[in-house]
RODO-131627 format. One record per atom (N, C-alpha, C): x, y, z; residue in three letters. Coordinates in steps of 0.05 Angstrom, whole numbers, padded with zeros to 5 digits, always signed. Layout:
% RODO-131627
XYZALA/...
This chain:
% RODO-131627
-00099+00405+00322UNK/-00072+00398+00313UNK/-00052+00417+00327UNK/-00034+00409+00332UNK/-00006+00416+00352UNK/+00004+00447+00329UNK/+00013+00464+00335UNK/+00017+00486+00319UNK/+00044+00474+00304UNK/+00047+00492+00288UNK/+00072+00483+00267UNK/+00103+00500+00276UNK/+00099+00511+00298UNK/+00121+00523+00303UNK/+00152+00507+00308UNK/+00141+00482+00313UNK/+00172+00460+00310UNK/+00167+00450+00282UNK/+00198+00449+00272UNK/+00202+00435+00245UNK/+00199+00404+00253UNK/+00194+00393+00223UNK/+00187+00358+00220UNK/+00204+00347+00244UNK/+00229+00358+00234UNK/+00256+00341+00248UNK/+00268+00350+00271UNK/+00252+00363+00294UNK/+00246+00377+00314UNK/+00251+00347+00327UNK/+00272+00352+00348UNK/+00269+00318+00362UNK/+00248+00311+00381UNK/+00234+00332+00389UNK/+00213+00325+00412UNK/+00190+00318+00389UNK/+00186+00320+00365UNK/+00158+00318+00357UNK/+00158+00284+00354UNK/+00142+00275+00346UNK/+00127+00243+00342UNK/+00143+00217+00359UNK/+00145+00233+00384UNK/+00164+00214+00402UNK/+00152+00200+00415UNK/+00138+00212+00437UNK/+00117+00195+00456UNK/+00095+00185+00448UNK/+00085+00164+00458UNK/+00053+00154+00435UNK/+00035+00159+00450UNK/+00030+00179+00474UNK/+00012+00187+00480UNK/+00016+00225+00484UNK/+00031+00232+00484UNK/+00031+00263+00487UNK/+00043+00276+00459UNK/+00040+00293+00435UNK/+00053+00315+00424UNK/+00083+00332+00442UNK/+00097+00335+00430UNK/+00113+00355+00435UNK/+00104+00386+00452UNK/+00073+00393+00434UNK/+00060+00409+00454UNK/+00045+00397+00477UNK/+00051+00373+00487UNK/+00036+00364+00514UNK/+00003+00364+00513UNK/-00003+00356+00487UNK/-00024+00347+00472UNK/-00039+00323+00471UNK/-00055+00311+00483UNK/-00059+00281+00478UNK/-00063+00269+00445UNK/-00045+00256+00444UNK/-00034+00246+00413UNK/-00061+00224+00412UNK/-00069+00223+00386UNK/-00097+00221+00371UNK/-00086+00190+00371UNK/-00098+00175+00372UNK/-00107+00140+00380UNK/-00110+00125+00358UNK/-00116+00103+00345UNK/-00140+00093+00319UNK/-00144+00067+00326UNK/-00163+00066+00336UNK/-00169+00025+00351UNK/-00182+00016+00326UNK/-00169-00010+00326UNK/-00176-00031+00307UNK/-00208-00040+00306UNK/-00221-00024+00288UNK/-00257-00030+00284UNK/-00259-00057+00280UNK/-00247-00075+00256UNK/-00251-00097+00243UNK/-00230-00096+00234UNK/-00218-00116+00224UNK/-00198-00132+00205UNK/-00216-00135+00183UNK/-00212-00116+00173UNK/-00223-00123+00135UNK/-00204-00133+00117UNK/-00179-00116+00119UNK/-00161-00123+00093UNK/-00129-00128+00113UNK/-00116-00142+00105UNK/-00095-00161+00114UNK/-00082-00164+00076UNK/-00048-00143+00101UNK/-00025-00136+00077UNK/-00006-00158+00084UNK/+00004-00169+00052UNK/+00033-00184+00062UNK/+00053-00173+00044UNK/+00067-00153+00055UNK/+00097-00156+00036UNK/+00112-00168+00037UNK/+00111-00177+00006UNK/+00121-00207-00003UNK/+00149-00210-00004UNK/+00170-00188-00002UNK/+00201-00170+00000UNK/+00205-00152-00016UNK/+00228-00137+00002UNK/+00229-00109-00012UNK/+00250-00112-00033UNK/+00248-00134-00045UNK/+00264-00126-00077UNK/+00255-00123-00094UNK/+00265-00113-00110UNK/+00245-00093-00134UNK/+00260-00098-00158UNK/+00252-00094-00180UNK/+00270-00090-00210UNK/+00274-00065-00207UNK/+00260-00046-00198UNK/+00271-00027-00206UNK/+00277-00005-00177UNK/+00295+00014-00176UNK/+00304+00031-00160UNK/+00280+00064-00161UNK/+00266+00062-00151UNK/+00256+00096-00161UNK/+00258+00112-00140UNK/+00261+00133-00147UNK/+00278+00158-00139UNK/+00259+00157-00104UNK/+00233+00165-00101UNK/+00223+00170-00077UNK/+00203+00139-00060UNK/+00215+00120-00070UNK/+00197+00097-00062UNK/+00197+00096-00026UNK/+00176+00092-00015UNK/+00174+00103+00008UNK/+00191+00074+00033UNK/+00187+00059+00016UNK/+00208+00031+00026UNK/+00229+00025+00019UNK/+00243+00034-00009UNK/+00271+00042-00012UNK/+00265+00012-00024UNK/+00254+00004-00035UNK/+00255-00021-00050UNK/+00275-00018-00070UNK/+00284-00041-00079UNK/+00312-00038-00101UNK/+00324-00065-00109UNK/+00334-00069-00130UNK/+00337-00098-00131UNK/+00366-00112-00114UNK/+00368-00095-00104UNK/+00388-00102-00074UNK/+00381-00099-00043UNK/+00352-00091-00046UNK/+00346-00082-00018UNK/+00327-00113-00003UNK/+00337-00118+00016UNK/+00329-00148+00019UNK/+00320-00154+00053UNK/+00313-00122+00059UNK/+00314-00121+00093UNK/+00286-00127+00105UNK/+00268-00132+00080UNK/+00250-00153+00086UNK/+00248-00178+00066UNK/+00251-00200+00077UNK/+00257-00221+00063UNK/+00226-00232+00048UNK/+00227-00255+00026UNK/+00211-00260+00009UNK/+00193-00278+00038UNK/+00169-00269+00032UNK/+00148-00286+00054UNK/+00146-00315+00035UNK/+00137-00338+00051UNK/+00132-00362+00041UNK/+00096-00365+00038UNK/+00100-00384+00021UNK/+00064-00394+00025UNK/+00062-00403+00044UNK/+00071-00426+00057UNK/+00073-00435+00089UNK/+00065-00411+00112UNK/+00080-00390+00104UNK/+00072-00357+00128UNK/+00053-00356+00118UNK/+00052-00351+00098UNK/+00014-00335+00085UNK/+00001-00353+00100UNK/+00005-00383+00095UNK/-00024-00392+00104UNK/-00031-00393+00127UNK/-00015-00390+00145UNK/-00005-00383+00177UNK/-00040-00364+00189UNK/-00028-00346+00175UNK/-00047-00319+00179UNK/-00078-00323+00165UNK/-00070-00340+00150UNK/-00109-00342+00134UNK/-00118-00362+00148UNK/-00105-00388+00170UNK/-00119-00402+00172UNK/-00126-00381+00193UNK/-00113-00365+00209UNK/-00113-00344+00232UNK/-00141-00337+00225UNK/-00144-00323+00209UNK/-00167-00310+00198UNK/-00190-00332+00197UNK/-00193-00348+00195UNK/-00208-00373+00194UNK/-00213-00379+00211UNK/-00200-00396+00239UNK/-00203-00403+00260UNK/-00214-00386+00281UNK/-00209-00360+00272UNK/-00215-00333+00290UNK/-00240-00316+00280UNK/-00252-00324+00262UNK/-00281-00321+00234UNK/-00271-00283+00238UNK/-00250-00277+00239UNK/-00248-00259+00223UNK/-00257-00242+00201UNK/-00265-00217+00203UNK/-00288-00207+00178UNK/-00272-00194+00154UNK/-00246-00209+00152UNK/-00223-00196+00138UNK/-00235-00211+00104UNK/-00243-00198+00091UNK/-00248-00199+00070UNK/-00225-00192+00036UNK/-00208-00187+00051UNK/-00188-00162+00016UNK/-00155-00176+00031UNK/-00148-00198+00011UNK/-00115-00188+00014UNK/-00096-00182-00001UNK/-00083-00158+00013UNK/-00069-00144-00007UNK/-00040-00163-00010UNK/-00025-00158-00030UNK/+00006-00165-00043UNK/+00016-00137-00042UNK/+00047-00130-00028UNK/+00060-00108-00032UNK/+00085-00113-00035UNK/+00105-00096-00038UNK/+00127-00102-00040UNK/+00149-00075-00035UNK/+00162-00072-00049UNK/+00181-00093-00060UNK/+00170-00094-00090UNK/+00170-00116-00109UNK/+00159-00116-00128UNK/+00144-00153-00124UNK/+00121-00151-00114UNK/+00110-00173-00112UNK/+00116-00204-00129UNK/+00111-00195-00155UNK/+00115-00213-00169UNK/+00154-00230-00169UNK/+00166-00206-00160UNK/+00192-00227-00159UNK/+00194-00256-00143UNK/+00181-00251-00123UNK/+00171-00279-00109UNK/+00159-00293-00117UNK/+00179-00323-00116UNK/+00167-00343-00131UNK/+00148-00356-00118UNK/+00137-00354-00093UNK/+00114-00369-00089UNK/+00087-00349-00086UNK/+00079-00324-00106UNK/+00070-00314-00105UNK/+00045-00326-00123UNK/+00043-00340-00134UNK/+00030-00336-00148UNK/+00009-00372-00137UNK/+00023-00385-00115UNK/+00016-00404-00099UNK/-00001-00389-00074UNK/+00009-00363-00069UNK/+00000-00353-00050UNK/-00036-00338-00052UNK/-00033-00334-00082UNK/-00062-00325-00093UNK/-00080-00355-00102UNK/-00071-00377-00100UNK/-00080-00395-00105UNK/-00095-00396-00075UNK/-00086-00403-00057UNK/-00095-00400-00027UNK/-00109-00384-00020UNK/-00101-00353-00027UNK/-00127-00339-00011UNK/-00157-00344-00028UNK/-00151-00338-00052UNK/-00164-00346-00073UNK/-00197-00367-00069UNK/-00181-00385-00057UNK/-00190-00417-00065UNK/-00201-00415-00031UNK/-00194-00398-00011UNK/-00216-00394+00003UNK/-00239-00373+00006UNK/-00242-00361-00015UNK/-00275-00345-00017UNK/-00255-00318-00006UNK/-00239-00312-00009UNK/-00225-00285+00004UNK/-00230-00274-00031UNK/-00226-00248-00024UNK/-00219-00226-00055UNK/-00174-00220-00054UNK/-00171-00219-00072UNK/-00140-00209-00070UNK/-00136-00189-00084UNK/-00111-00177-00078UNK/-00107-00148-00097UNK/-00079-00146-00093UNK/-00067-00147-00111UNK/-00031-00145-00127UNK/-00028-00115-00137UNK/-00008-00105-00117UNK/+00005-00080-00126UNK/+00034-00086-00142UNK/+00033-00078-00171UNK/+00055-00082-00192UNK/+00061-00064-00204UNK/+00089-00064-00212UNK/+00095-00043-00238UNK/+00089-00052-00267UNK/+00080-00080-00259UNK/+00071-00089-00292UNK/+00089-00101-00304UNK/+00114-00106-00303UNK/+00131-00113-00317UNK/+00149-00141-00321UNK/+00173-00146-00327UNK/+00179-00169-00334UNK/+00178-00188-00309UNK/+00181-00189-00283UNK/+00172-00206-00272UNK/+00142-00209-00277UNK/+00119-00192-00277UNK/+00092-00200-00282UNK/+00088-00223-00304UNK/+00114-00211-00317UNK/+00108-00222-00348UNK/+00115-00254-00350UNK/+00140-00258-00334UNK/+00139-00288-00327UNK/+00120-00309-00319UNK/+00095-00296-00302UNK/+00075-00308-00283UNK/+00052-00303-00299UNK/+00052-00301-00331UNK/+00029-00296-00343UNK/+00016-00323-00343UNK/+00022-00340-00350UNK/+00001-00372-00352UNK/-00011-00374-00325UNK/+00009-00369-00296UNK/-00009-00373-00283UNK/-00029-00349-00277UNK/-00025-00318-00283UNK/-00043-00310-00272UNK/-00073-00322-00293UNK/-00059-00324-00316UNK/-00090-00332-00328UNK/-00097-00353-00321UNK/-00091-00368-00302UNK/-00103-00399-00295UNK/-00121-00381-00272UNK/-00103-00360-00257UNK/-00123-00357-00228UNK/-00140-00339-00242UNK/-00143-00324-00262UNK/-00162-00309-00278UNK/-00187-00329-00283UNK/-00183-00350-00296UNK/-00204-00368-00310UNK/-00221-00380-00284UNK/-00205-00386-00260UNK/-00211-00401-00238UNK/-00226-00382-00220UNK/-00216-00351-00222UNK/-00233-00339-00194UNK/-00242-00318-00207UNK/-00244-00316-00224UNK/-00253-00294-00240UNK/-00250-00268-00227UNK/-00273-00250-00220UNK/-00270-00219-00210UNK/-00261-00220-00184UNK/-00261-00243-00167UNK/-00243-00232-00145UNK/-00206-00232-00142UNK/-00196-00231-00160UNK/-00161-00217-00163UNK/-00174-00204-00175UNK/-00155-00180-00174UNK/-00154-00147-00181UNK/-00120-00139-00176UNK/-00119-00126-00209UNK/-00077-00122-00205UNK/-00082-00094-00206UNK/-00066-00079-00188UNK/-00071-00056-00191UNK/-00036-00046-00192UNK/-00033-00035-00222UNK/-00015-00014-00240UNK/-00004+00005-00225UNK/+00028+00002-00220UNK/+00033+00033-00211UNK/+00042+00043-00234UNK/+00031+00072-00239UNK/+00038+00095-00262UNK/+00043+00114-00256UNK/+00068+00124-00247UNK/+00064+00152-00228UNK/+00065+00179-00244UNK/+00055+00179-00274UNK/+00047+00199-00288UNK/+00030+00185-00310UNK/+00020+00207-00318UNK/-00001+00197-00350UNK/+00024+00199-00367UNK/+00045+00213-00365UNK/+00058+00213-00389UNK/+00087+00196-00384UNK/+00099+00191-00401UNK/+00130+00183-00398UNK/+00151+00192-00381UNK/+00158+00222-00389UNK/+00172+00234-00372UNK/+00169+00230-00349UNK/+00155+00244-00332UNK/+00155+00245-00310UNK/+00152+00217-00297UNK/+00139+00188-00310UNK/+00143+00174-00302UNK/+00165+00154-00296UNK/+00184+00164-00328UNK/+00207+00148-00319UNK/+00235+00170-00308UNK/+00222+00194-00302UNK/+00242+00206-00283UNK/+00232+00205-00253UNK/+00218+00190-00245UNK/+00219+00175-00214UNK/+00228+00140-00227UNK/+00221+00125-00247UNK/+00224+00104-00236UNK/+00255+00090-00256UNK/+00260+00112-00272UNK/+00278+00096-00298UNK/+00280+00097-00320UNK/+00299+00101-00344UNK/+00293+00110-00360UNK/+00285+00071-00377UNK/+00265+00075-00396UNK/+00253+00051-00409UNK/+00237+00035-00386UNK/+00233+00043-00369UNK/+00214+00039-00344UNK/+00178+00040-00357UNK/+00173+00061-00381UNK/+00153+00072-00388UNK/+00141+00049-00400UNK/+00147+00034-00423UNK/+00130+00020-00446UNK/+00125-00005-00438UNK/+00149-00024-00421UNK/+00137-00044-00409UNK/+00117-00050-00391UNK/+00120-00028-00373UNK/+00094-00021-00353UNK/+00058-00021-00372UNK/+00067+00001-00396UNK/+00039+00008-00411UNK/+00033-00029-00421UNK/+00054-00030-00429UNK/+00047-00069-00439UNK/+00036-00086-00422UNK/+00047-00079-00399UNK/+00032-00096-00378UNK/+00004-00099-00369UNK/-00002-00061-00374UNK/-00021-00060-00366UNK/-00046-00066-00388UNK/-00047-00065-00413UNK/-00058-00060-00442UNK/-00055-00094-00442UNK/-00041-00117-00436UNK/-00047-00141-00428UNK/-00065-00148-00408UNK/-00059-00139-00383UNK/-00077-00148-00362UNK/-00113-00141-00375UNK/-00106-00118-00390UNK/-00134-00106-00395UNK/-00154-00121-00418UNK/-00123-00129-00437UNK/-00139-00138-00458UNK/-00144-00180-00448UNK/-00143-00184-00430UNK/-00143-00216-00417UNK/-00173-00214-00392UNK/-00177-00190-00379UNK/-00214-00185-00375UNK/-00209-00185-00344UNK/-00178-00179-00335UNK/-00178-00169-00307UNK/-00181-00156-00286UNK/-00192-00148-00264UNK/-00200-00129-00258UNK/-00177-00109-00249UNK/-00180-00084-00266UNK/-00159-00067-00256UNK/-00162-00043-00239UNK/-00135-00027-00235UNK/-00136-00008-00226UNK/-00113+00002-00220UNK/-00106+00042-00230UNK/-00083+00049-00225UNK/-00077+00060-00205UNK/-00045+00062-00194UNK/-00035+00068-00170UNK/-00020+00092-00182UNK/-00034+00128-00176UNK/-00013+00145-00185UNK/-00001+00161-00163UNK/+00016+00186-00165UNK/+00021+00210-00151UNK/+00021+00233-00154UNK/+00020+00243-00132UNK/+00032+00277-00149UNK/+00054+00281-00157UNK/+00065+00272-00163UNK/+00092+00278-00165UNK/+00093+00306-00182UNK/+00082+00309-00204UNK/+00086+00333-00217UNK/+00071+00356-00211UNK/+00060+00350-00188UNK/+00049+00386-00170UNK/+00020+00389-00187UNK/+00019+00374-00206UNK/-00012+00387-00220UNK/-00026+00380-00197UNK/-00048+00397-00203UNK/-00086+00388-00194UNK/-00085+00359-00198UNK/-00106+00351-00176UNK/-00108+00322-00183UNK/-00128+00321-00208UNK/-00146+00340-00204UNK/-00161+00348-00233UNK/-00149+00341-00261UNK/-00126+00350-00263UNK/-00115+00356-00286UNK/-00091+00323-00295UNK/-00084+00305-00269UNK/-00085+00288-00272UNK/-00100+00266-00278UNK/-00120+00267-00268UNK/-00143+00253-00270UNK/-00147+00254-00302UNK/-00150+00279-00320UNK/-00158+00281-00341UNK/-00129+00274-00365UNK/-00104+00278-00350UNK/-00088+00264-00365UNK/-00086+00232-00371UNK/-00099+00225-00349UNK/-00098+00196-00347UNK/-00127+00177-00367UNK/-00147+00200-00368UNK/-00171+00192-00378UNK/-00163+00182-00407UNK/-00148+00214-00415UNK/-00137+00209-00450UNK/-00126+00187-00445UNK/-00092+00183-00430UNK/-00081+00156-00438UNK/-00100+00129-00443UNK/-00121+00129-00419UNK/-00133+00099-00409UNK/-00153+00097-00446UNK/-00155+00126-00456UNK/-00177+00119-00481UNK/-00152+00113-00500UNK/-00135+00119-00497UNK/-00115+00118-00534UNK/-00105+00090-00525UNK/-00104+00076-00498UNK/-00091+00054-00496UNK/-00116+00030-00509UNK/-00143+00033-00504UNK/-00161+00016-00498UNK/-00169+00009-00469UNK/-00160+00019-00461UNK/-00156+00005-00424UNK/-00185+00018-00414UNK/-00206+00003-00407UNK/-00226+00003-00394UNK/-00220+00009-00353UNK/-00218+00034-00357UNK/-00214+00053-00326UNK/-00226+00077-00325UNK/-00234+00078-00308UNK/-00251+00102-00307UNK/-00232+00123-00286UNK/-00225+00141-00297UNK/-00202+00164-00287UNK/-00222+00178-00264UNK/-00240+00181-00262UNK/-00255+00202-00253UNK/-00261+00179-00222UNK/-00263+00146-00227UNK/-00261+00137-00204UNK/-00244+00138-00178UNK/-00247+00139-00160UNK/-00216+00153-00138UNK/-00211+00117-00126UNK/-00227+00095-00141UNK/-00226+00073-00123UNK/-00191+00061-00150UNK/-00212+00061-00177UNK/-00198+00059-00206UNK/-00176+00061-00219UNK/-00177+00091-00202UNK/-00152+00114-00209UNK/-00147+00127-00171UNK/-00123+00122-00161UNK/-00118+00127-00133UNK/-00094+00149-00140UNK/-00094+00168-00135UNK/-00074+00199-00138UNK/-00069+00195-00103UNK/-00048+00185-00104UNK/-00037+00190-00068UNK/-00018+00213-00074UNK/-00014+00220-00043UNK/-00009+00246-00035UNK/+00014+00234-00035UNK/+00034+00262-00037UNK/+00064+00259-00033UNK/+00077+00264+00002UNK/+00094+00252+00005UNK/+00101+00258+00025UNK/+00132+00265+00038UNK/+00135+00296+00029UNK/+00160+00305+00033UNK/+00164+00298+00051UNK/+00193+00295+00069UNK/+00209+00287+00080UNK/+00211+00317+00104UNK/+00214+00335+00086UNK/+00221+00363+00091UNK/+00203+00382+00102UNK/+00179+00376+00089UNK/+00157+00395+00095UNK/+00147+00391+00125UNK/+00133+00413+00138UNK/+00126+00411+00169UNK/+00099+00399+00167UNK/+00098+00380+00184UNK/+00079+00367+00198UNK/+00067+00371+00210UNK/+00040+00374+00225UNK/+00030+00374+00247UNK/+00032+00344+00260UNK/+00030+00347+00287UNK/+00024+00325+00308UNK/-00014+00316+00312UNK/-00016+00300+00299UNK/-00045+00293+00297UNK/-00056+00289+00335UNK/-00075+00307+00347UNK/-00092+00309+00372UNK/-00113+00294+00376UNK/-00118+00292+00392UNK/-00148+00282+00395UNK/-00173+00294+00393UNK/-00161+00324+00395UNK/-00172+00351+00383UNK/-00184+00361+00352UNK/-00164+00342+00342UNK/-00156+00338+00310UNK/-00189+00329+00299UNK/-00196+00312+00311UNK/-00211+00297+00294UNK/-00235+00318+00290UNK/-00243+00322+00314UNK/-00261+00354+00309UNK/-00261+00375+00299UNK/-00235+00383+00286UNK/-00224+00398+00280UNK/-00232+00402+00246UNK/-00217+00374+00241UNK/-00215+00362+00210UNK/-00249+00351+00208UNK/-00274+00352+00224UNK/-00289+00329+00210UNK/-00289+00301+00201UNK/-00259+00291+00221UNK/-00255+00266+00215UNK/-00270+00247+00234UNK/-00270+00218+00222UNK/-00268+00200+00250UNK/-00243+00180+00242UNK/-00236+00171+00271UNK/-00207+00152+00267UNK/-00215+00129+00259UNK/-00236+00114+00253UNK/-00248+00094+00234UNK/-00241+00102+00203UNK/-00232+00128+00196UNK/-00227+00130+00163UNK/-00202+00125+00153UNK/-00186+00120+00184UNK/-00158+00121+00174UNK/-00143+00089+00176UNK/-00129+00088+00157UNK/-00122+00057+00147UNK/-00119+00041+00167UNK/-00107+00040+00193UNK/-00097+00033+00215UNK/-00126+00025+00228UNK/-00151+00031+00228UNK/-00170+00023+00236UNK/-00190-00002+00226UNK/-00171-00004+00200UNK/-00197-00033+00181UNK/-00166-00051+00172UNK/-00138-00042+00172UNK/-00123-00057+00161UNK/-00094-00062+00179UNK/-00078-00090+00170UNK/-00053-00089+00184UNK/-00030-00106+00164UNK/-00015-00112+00172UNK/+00008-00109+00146UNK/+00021-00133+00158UNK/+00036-00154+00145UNK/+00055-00188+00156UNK/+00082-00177+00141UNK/+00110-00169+00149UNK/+00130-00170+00144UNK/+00144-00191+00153UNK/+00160-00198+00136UNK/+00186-00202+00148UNK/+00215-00207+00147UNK/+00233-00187+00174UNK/+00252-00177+00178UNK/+00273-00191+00175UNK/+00294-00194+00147UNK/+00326-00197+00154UNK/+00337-00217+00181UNK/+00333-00238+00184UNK/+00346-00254+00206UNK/+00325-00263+00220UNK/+00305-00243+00216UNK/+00288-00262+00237UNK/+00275-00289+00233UNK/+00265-00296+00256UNK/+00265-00328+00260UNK/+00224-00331+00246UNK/+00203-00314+00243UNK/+00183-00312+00229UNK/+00170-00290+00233UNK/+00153-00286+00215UNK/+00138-00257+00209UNK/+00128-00234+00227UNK/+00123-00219+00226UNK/+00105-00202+00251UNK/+00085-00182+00235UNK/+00065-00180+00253UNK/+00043-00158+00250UNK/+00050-00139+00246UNK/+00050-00116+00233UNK/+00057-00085+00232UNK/+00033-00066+00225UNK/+00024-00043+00240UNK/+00010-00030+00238UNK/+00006-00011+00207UNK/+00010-00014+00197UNK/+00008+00000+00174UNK/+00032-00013+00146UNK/+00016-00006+00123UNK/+00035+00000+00104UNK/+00060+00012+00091UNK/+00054+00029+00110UNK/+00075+00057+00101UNK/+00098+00056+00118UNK/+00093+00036+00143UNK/+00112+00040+00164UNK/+00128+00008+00166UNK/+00143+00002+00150UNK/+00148-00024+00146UNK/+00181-00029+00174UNK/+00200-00003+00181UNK/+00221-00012+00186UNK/+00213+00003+00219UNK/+00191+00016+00218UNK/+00191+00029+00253UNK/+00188+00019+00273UNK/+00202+00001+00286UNK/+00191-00013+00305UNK/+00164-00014+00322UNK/+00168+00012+00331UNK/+00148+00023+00335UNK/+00119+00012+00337UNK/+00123+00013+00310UNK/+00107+00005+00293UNK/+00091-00027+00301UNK/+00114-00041+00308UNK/+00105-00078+00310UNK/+00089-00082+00335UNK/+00065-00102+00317UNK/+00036-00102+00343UNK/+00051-00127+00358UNK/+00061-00149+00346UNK/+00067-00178+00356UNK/+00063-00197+00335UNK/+00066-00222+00340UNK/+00071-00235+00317UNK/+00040-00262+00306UNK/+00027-00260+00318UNK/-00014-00254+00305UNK/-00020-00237+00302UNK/-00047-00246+00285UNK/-00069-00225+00294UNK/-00079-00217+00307UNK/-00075-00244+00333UNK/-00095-00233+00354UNK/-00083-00215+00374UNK/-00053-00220+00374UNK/-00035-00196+00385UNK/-00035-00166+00376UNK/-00042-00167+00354UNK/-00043-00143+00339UNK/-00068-00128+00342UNK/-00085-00134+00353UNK/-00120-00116+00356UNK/-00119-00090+00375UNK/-00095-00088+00384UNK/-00106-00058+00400UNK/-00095-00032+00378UNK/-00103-00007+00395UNK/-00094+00009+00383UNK/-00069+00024+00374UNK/-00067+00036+00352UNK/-00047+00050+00341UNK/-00037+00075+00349UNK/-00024+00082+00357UNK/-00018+00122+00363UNK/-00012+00124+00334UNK/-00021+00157+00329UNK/-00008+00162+00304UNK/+00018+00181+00310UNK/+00034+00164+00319UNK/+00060+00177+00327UNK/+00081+00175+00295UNK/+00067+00181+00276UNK/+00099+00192+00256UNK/+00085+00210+00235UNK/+00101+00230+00226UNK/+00091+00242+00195UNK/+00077+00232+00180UNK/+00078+00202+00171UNK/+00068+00200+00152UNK/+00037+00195+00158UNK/+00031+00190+00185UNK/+00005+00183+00203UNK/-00013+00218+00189UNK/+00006+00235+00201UNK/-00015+00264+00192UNK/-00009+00273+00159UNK/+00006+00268+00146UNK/+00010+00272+00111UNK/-00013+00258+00097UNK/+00005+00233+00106UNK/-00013+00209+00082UNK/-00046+00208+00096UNK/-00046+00200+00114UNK/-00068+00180+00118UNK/-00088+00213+00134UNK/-00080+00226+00155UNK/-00103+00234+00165UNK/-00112+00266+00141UNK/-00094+00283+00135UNK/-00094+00297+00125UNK/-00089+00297+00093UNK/-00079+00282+00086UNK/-00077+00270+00055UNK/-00106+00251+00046UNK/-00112+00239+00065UNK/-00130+00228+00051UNK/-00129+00200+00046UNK/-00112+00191+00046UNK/-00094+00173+00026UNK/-00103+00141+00048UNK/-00109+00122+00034UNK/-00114+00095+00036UNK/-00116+00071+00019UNK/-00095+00052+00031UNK/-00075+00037+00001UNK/-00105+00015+00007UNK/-00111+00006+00025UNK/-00132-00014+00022UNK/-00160-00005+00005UNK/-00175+00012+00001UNK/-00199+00016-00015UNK/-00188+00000-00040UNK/-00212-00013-00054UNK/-00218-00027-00076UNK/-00227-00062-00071UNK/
């Protein structure tokens, strides 16, 4: 790893996609397989929270609501191309505000694919209850909704996302649970504890709720890393990987890729990651099959989240 002697916001750092600022060869991640295939569905949200890493908001609209028509675009893609993409994720934004969302799980669904819905649980979920229990009865354990809770307790959760943010979420989730769905929570650090000590705050809530989760699971219960803005970065090497005990097969960019799409534009595009929704950078082309080479990990969040954090939104 590149030494820390330039700050984050150092202009020479995560510029070139093949050299570091220290004249480093910048660390690579080639596409192993297409396992899991993201669609953010748009970045509008019900709710505004303080550090959302896409600035989702119920005015933020700079990625527009995807259609079932796009979705199916990409699955027949996956089909025609026998693709070994098995998991598709829903992101957002707040998924459920889109109204053909719940047509869109009918489709992947109803072709032998698994799906997984990232939610806050709440009154849009709550509108789409008949049908999720239709796609519940119909595909049984393959949907999986996975809860964001970004504390075991109230406070801290509705001082990132809102105040009365707290009980509709717990409702959502103490429904999904008590209807035989497969779940799983989405938390943070936000409050600096041990993940230990979250883990075990979360165990009590999941027992006083009834909610069948196992805290101690990291697939179950996911504690992602935070990712200041502020704090110094390293420039991930090619050096790195030897360094850390890694291989670039562990990092998200190697099994997954992401379908946005942009404010005006005329249809969707490929994007290398989750986390990197507005970087140009970032855009492979507008298939899959355009999208198979490799990634530089040319930004912060490449060495925070994913190589040094740990952190990967696809597992489950």
């Amino acid at each position: 790893m590149a030494p820390s002697s330039l700050s984050p916001t150092d202009p020479r750092k995560f510029q070139d996609p093949f050299v570091t600022a220290h004249g480093e060869r910048r660390a690579h991640v080639a596409l192993k397989a297409l396992e899991t295939l993201w669609f953010n569905t748009g970045t509008l949200c019900n709710l505004t929270c303080q550090h959302c890493y896409i600035e989702s908001s119920p005015k933020n609209d700079r990625l527009v609501y995807l259609t079932a028509a796009e979705v199916a675009e990409y699955l027949d893609e996956i089909g025609t191309g026998a693709l070994p993409t098995s998991l598709i994720g829903f992101t957002g934004g707040e998924p459920f505000m889109n109204p053909e969302l719940p047509a869109m799980l009918e489709d992947v669904l109803s072709r032998g694919l698994a799906a997984l819905v990232l939610t806050n649980a709440m009154k849009p979920m709550a509108k789409c209850k008949p049908a999720l229990l239709r796609l519940r009865e119909r595909y049984r354990d393959r949907l999986t909704i996975r809860v964001s809770i970004d504390h075991y307790g109230r406070q801290v959760h509705e001082l990132e996302r809102g105040g009365r943010s707290w009980q509709p979420t717990i409702d959502g989730l103490v429904w999904l649970a008590r209807n035989g769905f497969v779940l799983n929570v989405a938390s943070r650090q936000l409050s600096g504890e041990p993940e230990t000590m979250i883990r075990a705050g979360f165990a009590d809530l999941f027992a006083e709720l009834g909610v069948p989760i196992d805290a101690d699971d990291p697939v179950a219960l996911m504690v992602f890393p935070e990712m200041d803005p502020s704090a110094d970065v390293p420039e991930i090497t090619e050096a790195c990987w030897g360094i850390l005990g890694k291989s670039p097969e562990s990092v998200m960019c190697a099994s997954s890729r992401m379908i946005v799409k942009r404010k005006g534009a005329a249809h969707p595009a490929v994007i290398a990651c989750t986390l990197l929704p507005y970087d140009s950078r970032f855009e492979l082309g507008r298939t899959l099959a355009e999208a198979g080479g490799s990634v530089p990990l040319n930004h912060p969040h490449c060495a925070k989240f994913c190589v040094l954090g740990g952190g990967a939104c696809s597992r489950g």
